[in-house]
N, CA, C and O atoms as CSV, one atom per row, in Angstrom:
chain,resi,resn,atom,element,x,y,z
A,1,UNK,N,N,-8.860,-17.656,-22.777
A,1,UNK,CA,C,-9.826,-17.815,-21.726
A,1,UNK,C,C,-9.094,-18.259,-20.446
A,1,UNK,O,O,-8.238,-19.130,-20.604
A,2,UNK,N,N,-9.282,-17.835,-19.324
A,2,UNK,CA,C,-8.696,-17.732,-18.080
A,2,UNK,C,C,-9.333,-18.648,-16.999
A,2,UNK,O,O,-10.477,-18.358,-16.651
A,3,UNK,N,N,-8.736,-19.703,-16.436
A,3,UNK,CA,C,-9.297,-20.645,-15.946
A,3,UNK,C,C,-9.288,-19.913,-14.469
A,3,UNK,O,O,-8.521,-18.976,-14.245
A,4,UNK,N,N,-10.092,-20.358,-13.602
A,4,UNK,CA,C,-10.282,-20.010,-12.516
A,4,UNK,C,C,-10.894,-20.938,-11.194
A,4,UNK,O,O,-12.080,-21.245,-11.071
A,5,UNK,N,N,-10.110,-21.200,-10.517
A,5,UNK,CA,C,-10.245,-22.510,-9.397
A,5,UNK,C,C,-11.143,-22.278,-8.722
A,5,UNK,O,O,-11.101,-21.161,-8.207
A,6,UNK,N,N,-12.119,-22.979,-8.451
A,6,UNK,CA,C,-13.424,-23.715,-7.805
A,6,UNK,C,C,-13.004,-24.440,-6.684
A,6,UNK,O,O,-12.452,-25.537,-6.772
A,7,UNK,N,N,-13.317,-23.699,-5.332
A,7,UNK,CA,C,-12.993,-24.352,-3.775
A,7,UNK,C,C,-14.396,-24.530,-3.718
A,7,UNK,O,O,-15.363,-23.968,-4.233
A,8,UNK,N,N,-14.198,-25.601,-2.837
A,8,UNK,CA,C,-15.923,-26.204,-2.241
A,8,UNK,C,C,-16.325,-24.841,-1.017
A,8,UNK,O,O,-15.658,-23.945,-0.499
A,9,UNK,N,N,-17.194,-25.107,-0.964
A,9,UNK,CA,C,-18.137,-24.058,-0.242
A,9,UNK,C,C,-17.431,-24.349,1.215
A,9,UNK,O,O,-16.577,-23.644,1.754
A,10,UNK,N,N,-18.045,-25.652,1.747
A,10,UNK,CA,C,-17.307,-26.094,3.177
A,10,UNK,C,C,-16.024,-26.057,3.393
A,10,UNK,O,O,-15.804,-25.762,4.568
A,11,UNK,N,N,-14.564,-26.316,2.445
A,11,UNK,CA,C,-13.477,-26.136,2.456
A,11,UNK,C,C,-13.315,-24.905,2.960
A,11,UNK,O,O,-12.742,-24.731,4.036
A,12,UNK,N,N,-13.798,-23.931,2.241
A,12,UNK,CA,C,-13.724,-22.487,2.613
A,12,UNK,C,C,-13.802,-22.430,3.564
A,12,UNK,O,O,-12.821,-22.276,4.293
A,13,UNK,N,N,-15.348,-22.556,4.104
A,13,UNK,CA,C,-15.786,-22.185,5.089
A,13,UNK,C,C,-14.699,-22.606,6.647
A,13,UNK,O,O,-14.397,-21.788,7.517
A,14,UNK,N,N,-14.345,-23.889,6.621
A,14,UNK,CA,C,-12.966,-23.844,7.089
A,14,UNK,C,C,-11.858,-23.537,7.180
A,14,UNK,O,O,-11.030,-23.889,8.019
A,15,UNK,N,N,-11.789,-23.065,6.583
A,15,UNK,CA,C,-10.145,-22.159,6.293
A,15,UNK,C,C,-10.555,-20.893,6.785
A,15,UNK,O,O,-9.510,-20.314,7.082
A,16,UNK,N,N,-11.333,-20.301,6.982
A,16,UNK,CA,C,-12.189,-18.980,7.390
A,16,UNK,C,C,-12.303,-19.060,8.631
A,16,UNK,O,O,-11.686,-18.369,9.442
A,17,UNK,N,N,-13.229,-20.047,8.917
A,17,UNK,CA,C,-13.298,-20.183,10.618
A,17,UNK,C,C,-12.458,-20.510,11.364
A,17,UNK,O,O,-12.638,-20.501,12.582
A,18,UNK,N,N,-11.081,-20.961,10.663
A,18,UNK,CA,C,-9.963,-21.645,11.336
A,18,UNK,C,C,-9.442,-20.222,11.875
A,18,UNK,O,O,-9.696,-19.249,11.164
A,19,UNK,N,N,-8.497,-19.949,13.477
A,19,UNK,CA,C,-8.034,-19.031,13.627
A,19,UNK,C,C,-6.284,-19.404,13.348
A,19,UNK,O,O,-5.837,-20.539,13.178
A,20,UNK,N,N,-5.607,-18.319,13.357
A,20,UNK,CA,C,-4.272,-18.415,12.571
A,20,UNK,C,C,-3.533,-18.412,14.002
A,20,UNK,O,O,-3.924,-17.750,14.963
A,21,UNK,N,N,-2.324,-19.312,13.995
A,21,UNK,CA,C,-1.931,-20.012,14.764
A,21,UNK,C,C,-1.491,-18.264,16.062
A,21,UNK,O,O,-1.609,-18.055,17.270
A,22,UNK,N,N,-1.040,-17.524,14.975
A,22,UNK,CA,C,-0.315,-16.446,16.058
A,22,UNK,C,C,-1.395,-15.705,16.788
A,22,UNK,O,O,-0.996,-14.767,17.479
A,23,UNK,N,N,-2.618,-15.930,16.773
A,23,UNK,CA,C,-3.515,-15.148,16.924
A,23,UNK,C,C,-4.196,-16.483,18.452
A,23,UNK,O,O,-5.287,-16.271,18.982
A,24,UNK,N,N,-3.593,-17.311,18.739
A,24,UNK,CA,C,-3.946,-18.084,19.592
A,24,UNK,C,C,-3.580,-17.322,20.695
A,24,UNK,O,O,-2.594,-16.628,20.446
A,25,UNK,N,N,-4.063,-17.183,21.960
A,25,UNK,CA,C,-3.186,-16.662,22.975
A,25,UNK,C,C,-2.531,-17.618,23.658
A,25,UNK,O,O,-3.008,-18.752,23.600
A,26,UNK,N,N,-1.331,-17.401,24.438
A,26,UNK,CA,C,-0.471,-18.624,25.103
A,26,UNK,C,C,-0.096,-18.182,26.442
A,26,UNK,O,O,0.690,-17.343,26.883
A,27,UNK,N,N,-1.024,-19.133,27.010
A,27,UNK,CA,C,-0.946,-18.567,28.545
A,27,UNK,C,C,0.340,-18.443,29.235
A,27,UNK,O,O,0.825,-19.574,29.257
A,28,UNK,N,N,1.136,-17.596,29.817
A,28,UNK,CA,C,2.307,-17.409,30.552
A,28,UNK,C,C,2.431,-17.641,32.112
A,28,UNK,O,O,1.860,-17.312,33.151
A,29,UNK,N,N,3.284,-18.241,31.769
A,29,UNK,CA,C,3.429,-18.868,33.744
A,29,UNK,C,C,4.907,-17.681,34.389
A,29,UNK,O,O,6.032,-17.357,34.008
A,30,UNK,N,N,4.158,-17.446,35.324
A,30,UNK,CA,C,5.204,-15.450,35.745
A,30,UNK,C,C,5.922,-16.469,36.822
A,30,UNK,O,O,6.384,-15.761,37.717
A,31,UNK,N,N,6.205,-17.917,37.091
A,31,UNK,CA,C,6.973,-18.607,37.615
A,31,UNK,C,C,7.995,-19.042,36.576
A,31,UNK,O,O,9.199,-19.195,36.784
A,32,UNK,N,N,7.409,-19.205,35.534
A,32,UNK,CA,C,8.519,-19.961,34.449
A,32,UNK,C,C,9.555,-18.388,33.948
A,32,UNK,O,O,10.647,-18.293,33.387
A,33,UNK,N,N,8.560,-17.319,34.484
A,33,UNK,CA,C,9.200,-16.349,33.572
A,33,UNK,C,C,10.083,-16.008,34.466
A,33,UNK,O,O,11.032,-15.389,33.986
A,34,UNK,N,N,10.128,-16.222,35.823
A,34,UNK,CA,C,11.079,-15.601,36.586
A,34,UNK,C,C,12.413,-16.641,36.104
A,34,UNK,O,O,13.556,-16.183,36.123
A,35,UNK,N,N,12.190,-17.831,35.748
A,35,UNK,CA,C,13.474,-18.352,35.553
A,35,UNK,C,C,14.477,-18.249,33.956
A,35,UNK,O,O,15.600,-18.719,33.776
A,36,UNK,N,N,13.587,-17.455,32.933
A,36,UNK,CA,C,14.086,-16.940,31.733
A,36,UNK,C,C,14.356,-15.645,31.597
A,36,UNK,O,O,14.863,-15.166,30.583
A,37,UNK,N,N,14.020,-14.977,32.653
A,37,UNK,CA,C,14.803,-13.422,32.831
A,37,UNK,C,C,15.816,-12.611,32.860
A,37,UNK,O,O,15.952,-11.388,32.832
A,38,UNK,N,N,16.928,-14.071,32.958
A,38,UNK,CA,C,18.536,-13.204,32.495
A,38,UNK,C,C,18.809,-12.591,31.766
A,38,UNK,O,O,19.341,-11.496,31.953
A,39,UNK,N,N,18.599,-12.976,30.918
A,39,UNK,CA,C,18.634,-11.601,29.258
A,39,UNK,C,C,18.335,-10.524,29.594
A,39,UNK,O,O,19.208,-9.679,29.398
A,40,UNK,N,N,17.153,-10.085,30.169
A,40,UNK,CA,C,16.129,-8.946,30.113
A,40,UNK,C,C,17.027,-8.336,31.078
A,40,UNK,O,O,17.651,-7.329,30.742
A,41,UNK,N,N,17.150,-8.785,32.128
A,41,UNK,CA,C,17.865,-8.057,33.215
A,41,UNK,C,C,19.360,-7.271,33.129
A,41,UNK,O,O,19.680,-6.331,33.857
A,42,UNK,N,N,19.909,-7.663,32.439
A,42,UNK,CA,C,21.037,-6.659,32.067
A,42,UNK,C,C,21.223,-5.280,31.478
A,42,UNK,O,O,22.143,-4.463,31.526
A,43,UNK,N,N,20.052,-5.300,30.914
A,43,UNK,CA,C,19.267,-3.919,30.733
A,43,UNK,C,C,18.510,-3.460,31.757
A,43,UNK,O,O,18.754,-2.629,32.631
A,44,UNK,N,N,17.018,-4.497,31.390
A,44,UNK,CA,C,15.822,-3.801,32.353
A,44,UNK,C,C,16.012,-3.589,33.825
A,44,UNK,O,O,15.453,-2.817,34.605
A,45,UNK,N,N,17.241,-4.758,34.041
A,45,UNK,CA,C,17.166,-4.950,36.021
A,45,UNK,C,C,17.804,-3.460,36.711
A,45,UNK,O,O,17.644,-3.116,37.883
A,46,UNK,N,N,18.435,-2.821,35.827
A,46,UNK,CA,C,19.719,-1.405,36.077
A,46,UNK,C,C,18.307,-0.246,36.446
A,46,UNK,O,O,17.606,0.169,35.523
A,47,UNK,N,N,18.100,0.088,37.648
A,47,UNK,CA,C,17.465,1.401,37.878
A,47,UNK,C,C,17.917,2.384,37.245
A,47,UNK,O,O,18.914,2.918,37.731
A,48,UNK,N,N,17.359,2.939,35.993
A,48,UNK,CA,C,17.750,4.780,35.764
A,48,UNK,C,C,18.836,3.970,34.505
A,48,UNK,O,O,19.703,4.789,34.201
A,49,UNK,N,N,18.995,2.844,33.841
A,49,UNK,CA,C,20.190,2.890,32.864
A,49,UNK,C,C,19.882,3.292,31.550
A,49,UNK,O,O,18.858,3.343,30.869
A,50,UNK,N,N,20.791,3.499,31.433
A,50,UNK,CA,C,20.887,4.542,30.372
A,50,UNK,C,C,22.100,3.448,28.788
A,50,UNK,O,O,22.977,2.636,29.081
A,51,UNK,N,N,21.831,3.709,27.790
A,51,UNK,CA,C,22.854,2.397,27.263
A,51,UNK,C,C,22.852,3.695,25.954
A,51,UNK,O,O,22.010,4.530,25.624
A,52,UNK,N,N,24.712,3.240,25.280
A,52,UNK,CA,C,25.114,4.112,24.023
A,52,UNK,C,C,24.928,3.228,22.464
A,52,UNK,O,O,25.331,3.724,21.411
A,53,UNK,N,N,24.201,1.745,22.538
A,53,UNK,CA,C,24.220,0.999,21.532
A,53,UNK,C,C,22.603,0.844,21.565
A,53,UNK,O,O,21.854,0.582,22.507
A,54,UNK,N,N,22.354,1.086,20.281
A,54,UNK,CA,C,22.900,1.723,18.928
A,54,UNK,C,C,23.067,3.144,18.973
A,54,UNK,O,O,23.784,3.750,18.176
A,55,UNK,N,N,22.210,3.854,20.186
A,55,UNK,CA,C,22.162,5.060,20.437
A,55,UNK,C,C,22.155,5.359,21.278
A,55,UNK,O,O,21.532,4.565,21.982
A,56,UNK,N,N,22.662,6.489,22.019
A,56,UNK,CA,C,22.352,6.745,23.381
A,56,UNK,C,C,21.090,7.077,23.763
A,56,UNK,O,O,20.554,8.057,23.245
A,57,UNK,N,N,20.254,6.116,24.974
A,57,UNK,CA,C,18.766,6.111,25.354
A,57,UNK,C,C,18.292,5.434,26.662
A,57,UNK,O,O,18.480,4.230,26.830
A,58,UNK,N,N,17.872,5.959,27.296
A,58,UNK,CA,C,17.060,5.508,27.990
A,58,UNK,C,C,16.420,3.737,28.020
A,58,UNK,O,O,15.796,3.271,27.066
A,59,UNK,N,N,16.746,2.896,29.367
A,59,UNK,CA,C,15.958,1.914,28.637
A,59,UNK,C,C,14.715,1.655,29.524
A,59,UNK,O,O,14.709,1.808,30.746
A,60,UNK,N,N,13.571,1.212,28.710
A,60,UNK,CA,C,12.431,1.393,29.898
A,60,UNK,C,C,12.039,0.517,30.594
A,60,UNK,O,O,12.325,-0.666,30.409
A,61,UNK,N,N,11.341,0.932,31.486
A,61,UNK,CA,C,10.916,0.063,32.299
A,61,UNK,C,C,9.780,-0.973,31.782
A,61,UNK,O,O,8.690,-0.591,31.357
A,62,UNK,N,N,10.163,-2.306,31.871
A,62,UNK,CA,C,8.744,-3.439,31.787
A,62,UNK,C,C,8.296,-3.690,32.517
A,62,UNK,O,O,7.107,-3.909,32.290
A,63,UNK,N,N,8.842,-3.933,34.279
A,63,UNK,CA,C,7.914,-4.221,35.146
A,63,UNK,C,C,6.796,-3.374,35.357
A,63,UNK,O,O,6.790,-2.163,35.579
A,64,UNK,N,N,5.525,-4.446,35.225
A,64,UNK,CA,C,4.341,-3.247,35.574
A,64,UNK,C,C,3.910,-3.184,34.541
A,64,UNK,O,O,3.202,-2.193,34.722
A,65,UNK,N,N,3.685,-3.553,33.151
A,65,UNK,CA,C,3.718,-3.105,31.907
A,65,UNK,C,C,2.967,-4.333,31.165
A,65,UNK,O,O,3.434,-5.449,31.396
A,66,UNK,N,N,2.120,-4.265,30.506
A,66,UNK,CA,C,1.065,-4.675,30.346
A,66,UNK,C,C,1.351,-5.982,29.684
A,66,UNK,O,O,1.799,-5.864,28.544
A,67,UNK,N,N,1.149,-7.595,30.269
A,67,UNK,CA,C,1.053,-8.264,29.533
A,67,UNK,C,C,0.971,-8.579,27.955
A,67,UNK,O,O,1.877,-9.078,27.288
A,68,UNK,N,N,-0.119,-8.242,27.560
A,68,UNK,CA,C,-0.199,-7.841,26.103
A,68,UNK,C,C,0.255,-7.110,25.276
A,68,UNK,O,O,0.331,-7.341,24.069
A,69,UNK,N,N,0.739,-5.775,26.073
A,69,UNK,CA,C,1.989,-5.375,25.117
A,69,UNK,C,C,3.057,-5.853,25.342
A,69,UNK,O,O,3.685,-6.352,24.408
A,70,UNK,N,N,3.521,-5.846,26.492
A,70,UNK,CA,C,5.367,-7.031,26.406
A,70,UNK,C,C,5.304,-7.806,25.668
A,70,UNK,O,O,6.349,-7.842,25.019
A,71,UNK,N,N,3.941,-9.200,25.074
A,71,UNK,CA,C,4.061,-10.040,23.857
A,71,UNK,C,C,3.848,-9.356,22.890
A,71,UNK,O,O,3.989,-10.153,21.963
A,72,UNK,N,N,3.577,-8.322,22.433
A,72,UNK,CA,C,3.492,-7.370,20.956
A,72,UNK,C,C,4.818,-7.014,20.712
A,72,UNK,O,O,5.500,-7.138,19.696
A,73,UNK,N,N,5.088,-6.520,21.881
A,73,UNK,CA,C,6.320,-5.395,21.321
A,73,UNK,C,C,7.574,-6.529,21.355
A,73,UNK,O,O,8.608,-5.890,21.158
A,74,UNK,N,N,7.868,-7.888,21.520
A,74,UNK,CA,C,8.270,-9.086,21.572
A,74,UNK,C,C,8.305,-9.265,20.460
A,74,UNK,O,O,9.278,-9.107,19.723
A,75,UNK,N,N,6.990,-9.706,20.111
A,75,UNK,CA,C,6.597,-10.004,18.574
A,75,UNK,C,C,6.806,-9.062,17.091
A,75,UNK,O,O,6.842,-9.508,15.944
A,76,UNK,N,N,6.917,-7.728,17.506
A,76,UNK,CA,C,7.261,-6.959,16.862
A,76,UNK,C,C,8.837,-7.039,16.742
A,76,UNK,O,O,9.215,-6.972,15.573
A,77,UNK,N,N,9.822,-7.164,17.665
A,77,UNK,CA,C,11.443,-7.382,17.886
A,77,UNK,C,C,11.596,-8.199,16.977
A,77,UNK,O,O,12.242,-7.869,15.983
A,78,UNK,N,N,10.819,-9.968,17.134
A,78,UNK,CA,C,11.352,-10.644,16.414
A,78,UNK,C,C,10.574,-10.868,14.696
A,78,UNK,O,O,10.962,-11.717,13.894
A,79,UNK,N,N,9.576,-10.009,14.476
A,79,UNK,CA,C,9.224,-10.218,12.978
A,79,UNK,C,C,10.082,-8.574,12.233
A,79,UNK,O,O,9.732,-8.126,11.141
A,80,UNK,N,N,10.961,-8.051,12.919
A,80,UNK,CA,C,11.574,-7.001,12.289
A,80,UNK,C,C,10.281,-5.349,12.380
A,80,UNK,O,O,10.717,-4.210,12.552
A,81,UNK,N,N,9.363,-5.544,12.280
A,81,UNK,CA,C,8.693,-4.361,12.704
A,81,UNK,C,C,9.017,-3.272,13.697
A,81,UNK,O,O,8.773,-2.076,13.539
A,82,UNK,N,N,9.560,-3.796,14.673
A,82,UNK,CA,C,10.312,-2.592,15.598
A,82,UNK,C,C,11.784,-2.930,15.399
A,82,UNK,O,O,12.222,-4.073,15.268
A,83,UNK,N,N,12.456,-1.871,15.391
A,83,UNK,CA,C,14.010,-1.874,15.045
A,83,UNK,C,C,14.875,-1.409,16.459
A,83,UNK,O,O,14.869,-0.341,17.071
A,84,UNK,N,N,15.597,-2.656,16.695
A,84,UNK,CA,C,16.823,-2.448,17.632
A,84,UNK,C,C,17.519,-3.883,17.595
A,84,UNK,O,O,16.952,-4.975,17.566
A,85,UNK,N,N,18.976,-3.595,17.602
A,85,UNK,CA,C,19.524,-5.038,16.886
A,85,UNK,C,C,19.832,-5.924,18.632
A,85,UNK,O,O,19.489,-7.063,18.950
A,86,UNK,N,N,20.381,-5.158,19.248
A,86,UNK,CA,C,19.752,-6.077,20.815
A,86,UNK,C,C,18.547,-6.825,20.698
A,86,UNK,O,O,18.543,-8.018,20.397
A,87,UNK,N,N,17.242,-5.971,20.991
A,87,UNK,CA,C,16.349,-7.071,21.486
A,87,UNK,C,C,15.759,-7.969,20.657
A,87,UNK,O,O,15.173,-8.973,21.062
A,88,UNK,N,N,15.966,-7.450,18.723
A,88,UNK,CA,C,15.881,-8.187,17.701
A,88,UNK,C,C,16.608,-9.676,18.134
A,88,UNK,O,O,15.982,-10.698,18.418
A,89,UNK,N,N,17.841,-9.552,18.113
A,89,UNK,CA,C,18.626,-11.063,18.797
A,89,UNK,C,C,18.008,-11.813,19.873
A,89,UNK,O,O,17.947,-13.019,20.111
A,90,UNK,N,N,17.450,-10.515,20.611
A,90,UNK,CA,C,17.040,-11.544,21.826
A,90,UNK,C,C,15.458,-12.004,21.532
A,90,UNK,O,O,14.931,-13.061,21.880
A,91,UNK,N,N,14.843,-10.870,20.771
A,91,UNK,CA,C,13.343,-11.613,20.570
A,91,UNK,C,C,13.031,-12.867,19.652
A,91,UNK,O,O,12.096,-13.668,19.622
A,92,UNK,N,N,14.676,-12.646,18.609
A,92,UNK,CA,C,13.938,-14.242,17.900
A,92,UNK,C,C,15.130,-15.404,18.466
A,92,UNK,O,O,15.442,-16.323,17.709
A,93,UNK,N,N,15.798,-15.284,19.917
A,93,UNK,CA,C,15.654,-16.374,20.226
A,93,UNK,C,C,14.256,-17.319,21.663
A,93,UNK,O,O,14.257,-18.278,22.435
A,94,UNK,N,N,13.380,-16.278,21.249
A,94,UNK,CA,C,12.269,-16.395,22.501
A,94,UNK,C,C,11.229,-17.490,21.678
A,94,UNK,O,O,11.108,-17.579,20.456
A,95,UNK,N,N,10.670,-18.123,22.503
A,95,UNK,CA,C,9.194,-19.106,21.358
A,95,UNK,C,C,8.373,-18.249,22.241
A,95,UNK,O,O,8.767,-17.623,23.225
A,96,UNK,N,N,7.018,-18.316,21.690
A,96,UNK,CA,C,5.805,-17.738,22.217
A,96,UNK,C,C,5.536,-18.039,23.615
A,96,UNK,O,O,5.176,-17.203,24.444
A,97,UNK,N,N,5.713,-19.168,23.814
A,97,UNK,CA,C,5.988,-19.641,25.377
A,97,UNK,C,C,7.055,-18.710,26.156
A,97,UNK,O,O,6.732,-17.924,27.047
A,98,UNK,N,N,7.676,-18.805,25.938
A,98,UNK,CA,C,9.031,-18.217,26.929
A,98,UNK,C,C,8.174,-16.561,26.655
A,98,UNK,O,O,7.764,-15.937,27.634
A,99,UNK,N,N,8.036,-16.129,25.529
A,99,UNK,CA,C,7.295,-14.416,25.385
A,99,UNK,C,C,6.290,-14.326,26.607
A,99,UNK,O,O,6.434,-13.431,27.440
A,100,UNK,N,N,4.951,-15.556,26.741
A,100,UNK,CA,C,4.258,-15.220,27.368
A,100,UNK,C,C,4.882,-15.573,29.008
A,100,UNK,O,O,4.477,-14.804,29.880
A,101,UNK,N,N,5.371,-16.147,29.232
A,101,UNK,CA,C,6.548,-16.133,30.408
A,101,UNK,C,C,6.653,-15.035,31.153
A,101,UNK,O,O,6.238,-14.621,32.236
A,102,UNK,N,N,7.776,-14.441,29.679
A,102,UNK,CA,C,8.242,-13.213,30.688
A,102,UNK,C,C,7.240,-12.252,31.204
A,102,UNK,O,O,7.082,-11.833,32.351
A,103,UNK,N,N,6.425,-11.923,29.817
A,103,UNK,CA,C,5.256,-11.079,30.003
A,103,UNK,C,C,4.499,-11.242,31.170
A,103,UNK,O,O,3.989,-10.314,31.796
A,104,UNK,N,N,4.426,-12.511,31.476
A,104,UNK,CA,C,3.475,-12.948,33.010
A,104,UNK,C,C,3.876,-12.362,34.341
A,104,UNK,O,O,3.150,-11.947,35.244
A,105,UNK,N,N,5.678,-12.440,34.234
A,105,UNK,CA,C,6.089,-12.117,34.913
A,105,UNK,C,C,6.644,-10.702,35.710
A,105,UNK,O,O,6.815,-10.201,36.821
A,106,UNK,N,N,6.817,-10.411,33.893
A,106,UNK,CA,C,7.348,-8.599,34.234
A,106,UNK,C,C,6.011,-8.363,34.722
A,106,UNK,O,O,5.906,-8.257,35.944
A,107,UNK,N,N,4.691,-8.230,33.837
A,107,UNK,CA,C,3.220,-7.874,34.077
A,107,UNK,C,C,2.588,-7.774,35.530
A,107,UNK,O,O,1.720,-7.004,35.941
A,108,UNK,N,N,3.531,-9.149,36.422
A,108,UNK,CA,C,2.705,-8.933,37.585
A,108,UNK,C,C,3.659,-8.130,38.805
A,108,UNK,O,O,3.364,-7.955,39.987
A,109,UNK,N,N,4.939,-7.704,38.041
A,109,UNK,CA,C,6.057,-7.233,38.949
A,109,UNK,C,C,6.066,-5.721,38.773
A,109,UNK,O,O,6.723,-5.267,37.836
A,110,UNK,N,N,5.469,-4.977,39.499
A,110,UNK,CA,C,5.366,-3.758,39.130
A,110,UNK,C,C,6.965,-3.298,39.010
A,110,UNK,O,O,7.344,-2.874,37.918
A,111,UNK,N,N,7.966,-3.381,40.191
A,111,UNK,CA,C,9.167,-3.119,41.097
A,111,UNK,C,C,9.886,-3.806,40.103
A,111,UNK,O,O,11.095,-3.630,40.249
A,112,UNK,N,N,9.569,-4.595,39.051
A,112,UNK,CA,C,10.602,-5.781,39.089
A,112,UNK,C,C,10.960,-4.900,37.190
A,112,UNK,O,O,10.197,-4.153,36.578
A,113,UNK,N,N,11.935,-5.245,36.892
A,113,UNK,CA,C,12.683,-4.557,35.435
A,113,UNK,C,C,12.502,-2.863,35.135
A,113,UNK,O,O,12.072,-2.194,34.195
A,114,UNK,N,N,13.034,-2.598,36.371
A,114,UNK,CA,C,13.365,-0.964,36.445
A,114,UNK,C,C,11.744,-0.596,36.530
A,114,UNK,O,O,11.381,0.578,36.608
């Protein structure tokens, strides 16, 4: 016979209504982000560059580029879901703060990261 654990009704009900920490949004200051942008810029800042690691490609432009996806495709770098060993390095040394940063910043810079 197979025992089977009994959560209280209200316990649940909290753990349910609770939202999960990554799913918080974290407001980005496009002042703080202008001052964590070195990284990005050795790529993104190059008009028209073009890079041979890992492959030869195109790199694109973020300025102008939608808040909410610059923190996805961030978030995707550093949980391994999108593959490139550059921005992999650089996305998991970012905290959600510094992500929504840059994002604030590229987001409101149309001109600004190619």
């Amino acid at each position: 016979m197979k025992r089977v654990a009994v959560v209280p009704a209200g316990l649940l009900c909290l753990f349910l209504a609770a939202p999960a920490a990554s799913q918080e949004p974290v407001k980005g200051d496009a002042q703080a982000g202008s001052t964590k942008k070195s990284m990005c810029e050795g790529c993104h800042g190059i008009a028209l560059y073009s890079t041979a690691y890992p492959e030869v490609y195109r790199v694109p432009k973020i300025g102008g580029q939608s808040q909410q996806y610059l923190v996805h495709a961030l978030r995707g770098y550093r949980s391994g879901e999108r593959k490139h060993p550059s921005m992999l390095g650089i996305a998991k040394s970012l905290s959600d703060q510094d992500m929504a940063d840059l994002a604030a910043y590229y987001g409101a810079a149309a001109g600004a990261g190619r």
